[in-house]
SETIPA-948502 format. One record per atom (N, C-alpha, C, O): residue in three letters; x, y, z. Coordinates in steps of 0.02 Angstrom, whole numbers, plus 32768, in hexadecimal, padded with zeros to 4 digits. Layout:
<atoms>
ALAXYZ ...
</atoms>
This chain:
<atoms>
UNK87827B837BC8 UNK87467B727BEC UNK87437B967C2F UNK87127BB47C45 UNK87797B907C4B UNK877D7BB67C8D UNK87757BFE7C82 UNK87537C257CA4 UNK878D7C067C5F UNK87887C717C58 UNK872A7C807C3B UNK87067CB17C3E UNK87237C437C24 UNK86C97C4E7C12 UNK86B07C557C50 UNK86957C8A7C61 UNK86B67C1A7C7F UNK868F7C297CAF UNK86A17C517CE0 UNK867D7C517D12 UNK86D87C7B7CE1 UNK86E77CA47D15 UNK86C97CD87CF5 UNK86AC7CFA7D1E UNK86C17CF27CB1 UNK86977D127C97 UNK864E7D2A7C96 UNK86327D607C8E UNK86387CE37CA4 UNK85E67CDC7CAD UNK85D27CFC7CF1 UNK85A67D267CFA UNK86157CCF7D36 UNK85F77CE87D6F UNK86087D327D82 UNK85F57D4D7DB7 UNK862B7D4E7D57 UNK86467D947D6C UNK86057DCB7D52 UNK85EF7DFA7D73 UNK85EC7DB67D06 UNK85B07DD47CF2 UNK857A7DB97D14 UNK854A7DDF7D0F UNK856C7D7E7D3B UNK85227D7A7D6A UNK85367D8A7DA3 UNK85137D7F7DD5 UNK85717DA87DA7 UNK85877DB87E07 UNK857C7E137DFE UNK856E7E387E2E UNK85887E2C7DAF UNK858D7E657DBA UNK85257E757DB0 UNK850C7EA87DC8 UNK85077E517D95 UNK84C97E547D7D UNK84AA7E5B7DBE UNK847E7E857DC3 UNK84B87E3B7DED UNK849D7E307E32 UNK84AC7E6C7E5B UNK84827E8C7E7A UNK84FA7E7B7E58 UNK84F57EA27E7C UNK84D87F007E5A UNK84C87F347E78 UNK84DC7EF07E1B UNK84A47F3B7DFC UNK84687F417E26 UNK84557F777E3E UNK84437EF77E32 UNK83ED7EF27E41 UNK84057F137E8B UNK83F57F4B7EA0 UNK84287EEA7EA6 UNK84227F097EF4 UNK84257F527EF3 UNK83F17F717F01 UNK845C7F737EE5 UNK846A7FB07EE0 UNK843B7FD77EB9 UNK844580137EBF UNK840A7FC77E94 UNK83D17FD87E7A UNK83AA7FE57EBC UNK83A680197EDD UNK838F7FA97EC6 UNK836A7F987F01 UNK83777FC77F49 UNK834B7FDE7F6D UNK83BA7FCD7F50 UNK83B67FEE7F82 UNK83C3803A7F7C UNK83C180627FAA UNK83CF80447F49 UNK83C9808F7F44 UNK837B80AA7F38 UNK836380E17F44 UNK835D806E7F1B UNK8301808A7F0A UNK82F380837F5E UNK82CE80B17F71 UNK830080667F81 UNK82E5805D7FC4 UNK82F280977FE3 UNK82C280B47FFD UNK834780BB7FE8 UNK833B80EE8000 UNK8325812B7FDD UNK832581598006 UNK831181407F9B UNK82F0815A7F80 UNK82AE81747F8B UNK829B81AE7F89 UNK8283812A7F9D UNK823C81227FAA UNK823C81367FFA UNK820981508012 UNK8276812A8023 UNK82588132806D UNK8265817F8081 UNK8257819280BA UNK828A81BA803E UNK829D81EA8046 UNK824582128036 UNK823D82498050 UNK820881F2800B UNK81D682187FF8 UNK81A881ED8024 UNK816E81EE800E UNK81B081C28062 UNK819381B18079 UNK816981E980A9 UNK817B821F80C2 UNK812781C480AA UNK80E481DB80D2 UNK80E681B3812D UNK80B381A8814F UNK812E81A58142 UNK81338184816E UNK812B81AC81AE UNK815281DA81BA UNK80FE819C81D4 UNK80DC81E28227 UNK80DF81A48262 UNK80C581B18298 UNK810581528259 UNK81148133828F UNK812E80F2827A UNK811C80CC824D UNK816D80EF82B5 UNK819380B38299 UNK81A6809A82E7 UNK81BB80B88318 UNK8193804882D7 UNK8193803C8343 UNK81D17FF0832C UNK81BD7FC1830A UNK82147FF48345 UNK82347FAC8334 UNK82097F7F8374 UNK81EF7F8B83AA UNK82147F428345 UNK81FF7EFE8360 UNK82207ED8838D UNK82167EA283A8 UNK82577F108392 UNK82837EE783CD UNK82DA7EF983BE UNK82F17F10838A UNK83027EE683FD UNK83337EF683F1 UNK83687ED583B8 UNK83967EED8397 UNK83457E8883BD UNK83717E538398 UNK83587E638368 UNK838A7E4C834D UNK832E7E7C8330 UNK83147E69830E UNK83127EB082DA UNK82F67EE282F1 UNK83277EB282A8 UNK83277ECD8264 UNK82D47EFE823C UNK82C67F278211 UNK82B47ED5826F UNK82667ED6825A UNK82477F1E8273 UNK82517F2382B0 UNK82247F588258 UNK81E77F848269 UNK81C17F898261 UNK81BA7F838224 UNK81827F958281 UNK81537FBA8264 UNK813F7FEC824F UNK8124800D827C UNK813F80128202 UNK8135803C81F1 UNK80E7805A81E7 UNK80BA803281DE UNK80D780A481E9 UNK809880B181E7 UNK809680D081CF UNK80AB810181EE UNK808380E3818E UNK808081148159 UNK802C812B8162 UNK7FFD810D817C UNK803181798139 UNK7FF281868140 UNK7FF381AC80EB UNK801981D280CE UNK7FB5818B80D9 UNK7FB081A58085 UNK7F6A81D08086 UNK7F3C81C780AD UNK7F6D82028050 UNK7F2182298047 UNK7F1C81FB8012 UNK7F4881E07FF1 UNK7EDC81F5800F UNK7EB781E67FB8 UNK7EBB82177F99 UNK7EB582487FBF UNK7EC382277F5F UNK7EE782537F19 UNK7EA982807F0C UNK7EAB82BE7F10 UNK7E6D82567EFD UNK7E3082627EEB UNK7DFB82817F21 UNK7DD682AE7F10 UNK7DFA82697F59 UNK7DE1827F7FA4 UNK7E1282907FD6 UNK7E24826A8003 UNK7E2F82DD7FCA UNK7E7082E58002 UNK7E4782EA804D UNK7E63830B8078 UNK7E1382D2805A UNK7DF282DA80A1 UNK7DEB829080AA UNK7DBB827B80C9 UNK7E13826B8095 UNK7E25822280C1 UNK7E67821C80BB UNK7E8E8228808D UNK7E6D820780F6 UNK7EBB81F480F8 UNK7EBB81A48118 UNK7E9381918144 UNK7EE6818180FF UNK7EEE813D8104 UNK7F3281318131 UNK7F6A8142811E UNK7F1F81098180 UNK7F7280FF8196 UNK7F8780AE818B UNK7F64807E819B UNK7FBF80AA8171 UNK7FC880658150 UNK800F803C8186 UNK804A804B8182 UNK7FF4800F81AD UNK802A7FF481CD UNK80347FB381AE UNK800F7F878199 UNK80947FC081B5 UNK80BB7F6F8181 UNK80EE7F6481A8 UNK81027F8F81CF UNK81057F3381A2 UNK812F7F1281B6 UNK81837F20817F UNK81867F028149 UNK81B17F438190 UNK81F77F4F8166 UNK82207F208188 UNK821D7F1A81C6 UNK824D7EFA815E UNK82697ECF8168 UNK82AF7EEE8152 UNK82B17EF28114 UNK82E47F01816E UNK83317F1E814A UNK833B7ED58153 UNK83347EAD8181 UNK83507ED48114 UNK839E7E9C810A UNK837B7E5C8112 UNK839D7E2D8127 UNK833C7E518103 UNK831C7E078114 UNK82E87E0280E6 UNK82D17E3080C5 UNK82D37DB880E7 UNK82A17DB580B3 UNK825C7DA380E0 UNK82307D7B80D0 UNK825E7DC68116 UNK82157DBB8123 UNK81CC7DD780FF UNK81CF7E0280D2 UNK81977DC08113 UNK81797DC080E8 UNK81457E1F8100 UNK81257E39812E UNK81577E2A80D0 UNK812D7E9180CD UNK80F37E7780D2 UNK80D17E9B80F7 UNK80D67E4B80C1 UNK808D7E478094 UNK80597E7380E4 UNK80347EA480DC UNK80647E578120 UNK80447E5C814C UNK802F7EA6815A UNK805B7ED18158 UNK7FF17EB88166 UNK7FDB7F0B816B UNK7F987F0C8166 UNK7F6E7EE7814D UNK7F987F50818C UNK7F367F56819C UNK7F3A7FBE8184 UNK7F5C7FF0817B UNK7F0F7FA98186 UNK7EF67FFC8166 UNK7EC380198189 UNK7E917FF98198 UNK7EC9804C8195 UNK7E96807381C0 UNK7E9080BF819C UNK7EBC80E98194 UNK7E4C80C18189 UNK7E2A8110816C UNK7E0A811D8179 UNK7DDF80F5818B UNK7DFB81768180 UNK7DDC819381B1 UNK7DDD81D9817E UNK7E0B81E98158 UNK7D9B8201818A UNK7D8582468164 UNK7DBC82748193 UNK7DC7827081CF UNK7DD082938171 UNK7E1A82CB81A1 UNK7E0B83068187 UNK7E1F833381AB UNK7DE4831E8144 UNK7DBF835F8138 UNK7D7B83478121 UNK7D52831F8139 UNK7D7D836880F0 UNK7D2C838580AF UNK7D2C833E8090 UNK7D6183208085 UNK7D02832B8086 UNK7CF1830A804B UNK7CBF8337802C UNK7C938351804E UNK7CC883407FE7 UNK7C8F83577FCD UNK7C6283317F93 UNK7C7282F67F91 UNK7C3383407F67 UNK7C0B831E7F30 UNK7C4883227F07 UNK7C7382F77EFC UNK7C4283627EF3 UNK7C8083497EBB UNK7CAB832A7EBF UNK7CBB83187E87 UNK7CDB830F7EF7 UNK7D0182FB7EED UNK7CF1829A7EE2 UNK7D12826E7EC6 UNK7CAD829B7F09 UNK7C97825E7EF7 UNK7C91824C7EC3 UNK7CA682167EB0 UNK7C7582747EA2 UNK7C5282707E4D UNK7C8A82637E17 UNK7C7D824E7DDF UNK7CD582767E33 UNK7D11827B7E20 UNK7D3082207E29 UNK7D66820E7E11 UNK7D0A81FA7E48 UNK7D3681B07E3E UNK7D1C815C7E38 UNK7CE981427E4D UNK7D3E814B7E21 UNK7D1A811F7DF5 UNK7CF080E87E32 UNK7D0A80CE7E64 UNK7CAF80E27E1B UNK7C7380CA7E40 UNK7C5B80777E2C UNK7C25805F7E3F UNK7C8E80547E04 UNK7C8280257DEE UNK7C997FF67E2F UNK7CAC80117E64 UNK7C947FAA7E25 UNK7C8A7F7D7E67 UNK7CDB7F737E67 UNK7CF77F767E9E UNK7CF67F6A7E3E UNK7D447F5A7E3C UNK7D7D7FB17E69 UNK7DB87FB07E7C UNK7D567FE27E6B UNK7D5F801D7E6F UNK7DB880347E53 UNK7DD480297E1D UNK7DC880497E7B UNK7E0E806D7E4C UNK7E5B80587E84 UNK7E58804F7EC1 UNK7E8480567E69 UNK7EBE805B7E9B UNK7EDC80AB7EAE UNK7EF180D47E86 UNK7ED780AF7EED UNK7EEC81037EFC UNK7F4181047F1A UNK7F6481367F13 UNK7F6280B67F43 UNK7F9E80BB7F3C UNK7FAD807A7F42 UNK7F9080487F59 UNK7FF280887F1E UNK8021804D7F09 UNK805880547F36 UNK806D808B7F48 UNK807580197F4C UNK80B880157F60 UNK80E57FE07F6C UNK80DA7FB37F95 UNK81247FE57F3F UNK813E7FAB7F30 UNK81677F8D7F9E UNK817E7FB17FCB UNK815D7F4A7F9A UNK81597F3A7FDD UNK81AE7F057FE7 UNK81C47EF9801F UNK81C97EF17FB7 UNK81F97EC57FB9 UNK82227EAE7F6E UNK82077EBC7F39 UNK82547E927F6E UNK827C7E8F7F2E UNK825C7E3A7F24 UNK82787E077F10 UNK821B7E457F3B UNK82167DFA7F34 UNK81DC7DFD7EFE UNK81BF7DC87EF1 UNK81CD7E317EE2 UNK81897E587EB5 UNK812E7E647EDD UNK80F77E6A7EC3 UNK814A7E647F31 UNK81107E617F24 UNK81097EBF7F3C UNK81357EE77F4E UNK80C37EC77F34 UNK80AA7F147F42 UNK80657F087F61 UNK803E7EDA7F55 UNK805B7F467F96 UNK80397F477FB4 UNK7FFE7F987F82 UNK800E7FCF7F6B UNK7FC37F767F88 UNK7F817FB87F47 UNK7F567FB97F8D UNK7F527F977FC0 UNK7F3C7FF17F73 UNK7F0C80107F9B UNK7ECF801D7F6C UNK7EDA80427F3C UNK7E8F80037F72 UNK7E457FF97F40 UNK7E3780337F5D UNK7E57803F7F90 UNK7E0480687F46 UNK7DD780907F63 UNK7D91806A7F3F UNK7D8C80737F02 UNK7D5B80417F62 UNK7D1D80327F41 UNK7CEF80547F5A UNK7CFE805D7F95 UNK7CAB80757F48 UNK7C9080AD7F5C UNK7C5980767F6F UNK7C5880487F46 UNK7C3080707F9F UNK7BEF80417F9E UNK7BB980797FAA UNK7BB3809C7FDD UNK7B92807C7F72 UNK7B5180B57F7F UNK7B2180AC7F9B UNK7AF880D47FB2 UNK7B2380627F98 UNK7ACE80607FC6 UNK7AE380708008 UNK7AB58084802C UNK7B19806D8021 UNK7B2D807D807C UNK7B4B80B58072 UNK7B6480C880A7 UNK7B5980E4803E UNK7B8281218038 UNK7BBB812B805E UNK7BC381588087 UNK7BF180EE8049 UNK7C2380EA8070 UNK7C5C80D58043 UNK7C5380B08013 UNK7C9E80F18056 UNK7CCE80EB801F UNK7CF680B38040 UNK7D0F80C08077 UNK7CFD8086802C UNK7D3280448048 UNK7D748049801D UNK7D7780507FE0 UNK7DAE80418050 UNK7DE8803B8024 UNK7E0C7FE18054 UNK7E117FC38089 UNK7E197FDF8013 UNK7E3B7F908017 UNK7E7C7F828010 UNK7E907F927FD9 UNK7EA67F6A8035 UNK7EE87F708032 UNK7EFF7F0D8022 UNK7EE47ED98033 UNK7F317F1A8000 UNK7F457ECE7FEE UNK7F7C7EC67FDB UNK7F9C7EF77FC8 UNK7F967E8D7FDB UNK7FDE7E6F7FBF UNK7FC67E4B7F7A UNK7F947E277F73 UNK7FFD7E627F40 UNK7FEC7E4C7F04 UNK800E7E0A7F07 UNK80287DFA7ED2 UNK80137DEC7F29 UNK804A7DB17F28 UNK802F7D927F6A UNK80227DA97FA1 UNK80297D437F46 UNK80007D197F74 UNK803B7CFB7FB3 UNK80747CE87FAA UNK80127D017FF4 UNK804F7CF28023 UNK802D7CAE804B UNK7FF77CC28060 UNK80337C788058 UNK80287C258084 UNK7FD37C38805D UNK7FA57C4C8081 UNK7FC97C2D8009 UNK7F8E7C1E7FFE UNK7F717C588001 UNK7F407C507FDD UNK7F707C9A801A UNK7F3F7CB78023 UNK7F5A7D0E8010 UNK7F8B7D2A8029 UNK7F307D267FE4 UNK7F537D717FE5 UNK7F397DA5801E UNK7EFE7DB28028 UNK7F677DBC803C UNK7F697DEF8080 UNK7F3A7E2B805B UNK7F417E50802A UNK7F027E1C8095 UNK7EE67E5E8095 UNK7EC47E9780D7 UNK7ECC7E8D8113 UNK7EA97EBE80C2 UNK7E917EE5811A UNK7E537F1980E0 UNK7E517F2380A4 UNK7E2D7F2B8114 UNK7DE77F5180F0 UNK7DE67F97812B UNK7DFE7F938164 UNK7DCA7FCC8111 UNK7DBC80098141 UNK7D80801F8119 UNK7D6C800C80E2 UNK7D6F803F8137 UNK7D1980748119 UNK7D1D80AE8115 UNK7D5380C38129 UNK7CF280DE80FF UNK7CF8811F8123 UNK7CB08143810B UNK7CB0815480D0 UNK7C73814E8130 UNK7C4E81428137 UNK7C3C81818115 UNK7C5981B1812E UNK7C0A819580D6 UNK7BF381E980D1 UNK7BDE820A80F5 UNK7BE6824580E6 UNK7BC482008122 UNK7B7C820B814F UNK7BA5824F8171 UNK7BD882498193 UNK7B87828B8161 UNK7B9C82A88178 UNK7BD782E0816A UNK7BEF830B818F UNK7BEA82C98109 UNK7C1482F880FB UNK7BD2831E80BA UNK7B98830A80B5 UNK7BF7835C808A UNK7BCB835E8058 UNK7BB18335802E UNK7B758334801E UNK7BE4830C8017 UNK7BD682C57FF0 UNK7BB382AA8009 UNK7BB182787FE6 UNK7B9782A4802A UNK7B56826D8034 UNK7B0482828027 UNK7AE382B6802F UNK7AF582458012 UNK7AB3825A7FF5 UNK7A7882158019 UNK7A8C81E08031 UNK7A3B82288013 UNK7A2281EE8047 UNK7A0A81BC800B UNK79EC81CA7FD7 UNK7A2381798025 UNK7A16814D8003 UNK79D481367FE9 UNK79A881278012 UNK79C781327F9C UNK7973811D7F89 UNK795280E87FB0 UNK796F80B57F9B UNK793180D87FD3 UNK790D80997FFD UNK78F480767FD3 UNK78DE80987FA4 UNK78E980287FCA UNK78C280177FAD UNK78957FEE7FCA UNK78AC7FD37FFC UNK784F7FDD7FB8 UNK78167FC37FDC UNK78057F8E7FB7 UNK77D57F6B7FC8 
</atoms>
């Protein structure tokens, strides 16, 4: 009986420690192809940064999105927290408009896994035509005190080729 359970805990001690070592080798993996242009610590005591990544959209490389989060080494605080800010940085053109999906749910342009706790942080691109303005929506797939974390940015056509003047109606 005894050699069973020294058995059991040696295979869930070695199972655990695979995930970590999983875990932390994908971590430094991911922070090696990171889009990271600012990182400010929260203090001396404290484990905690703010990171600021900046992403293009795939589909419109004339927006660029800067995404500030909260990295937690060695703690389980909570990532979910972050705001998003987008802004036209080249061309937009028609085609490339005509190129993405225009439905109300619109498309996800980035993913990123945020903690070993499952949650991930998506990025929506929704196009709104009657204001000819591309909104991207940033969120936590994982509900945090009741409520899933989110932040909104715009980025207005007015003014690139893609834009076209909106039909009026009377």
């Amino acid at each position: 009986m005894h050699s069973q359970l020294s058995f059991k805990f040696a295979k869930d001690a070695s199972k655990t420690a695979s995930l970590l070592l999983v875990t932390l080798v994908g971590s430094v993996v991911l922070s090696g192809c990171s889009d990271d242009v600012g990182k400010v610590s929260l203090g001396l005591f404290t484990t905690k940064d703010v990171i600021i990544d900046a992403k293009h959209d795939p589909k419109i490389p004339g927006v660029t999105c800067h995404i500030s989060r909260i990295e937690a080494n060695l703690d389980l605080a909570d990532p979910s927290d972050m705001s998003i800010s987008c802004r036209q940085t080249g061309p937009i053109s028609h085609a490339e408009l005509a190129d993405i999906d225009k439905s109300k749910n619109g498309e996800v342009v980035f993913k990123e896994s945020l903690s070993i706790l499952f949650k991930s942080l998506k990025v929506r691109r929704i196009f709104d035509a009657e204001n000819q303005t591309l909104l991207y929506l940033s969120y936590s797939t994982k509900e945090t005190n009741g409520s899933h974390k989110h932040a909104l940015s715009t980025v207005p056509l007015y003014g690139t080729a893609a834009w076209q003047k909106p039909l009026t109606t009377q």
